[in-house]
N, C-alpha and C positions, 0 to 999 in steps of 0.2 A: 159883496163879501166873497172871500175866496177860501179855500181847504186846502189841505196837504192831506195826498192819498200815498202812502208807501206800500207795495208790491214785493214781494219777497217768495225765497221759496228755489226748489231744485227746477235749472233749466228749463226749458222746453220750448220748442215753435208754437209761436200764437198766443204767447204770454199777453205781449205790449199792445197785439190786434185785440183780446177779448176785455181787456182792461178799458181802452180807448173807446170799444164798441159801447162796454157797460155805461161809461160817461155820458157817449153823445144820447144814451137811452133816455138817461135823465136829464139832459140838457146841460150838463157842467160843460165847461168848456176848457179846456186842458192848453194854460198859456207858457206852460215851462215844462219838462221834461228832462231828467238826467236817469239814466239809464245802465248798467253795468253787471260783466259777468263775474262772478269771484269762482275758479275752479267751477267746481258743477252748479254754483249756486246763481241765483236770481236775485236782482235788486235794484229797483225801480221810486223814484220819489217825484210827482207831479204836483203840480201847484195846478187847481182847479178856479174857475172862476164861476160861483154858483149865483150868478145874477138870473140866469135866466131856468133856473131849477124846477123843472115841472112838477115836482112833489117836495116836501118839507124835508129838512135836514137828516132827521131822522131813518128816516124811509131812504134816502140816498144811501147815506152808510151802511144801513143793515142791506141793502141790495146789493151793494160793492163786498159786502165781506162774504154775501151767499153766493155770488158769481167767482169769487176765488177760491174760494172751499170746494163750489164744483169745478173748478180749472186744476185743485191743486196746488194753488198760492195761496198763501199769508195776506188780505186786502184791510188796512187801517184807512181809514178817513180819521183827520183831524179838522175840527172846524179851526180857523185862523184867532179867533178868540183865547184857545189855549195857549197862543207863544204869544199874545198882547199883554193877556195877564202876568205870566212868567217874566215878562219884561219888566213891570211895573214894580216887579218886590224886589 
């Protein structure tokens, strides 16, 4: 099963290192990557592959979104379930 984590937020160094760190914590594994600056802003959208996720869904997400809160980013996990559904209607 895989996510979409999107990363947002003003600039800075060590954005995409504390993001990627947060990942390999929990064992996702990060198979795509697109990355970009808009003026002073931050914006980031990775496709995760949470096969080998050492804690449940949940627990992921809410770790990703408290590690960018303390970095000063915006951190969304989506489980990949929300755009299968959206497809089907």
């Amino acid at each position: 099963m895989k996510a979409v984590v999107t990363v947002t937020g003003k600039d800075r160094v060590g954005i995409i290192a504390m993001a990627s760190c947060e990942c390999a914590k929990y064992g996702a594994n990060i198979v795509d990557i697109s990355q970009t600056v808009l003026g002073e802003y931050f914006a980031m959208i990775m496709l995760v592959d949470l096969d080998e996720l050492s804690v449940d869904f949940k627990s992921f997400a809410d770790g990703m979104e408290r590690a960018g809160g303390e970095c000063g980013v915006d951190i969304r996990v989506m489980h990949e379930d929300i755009f299968n559904s959206m497809h089907r209607i």
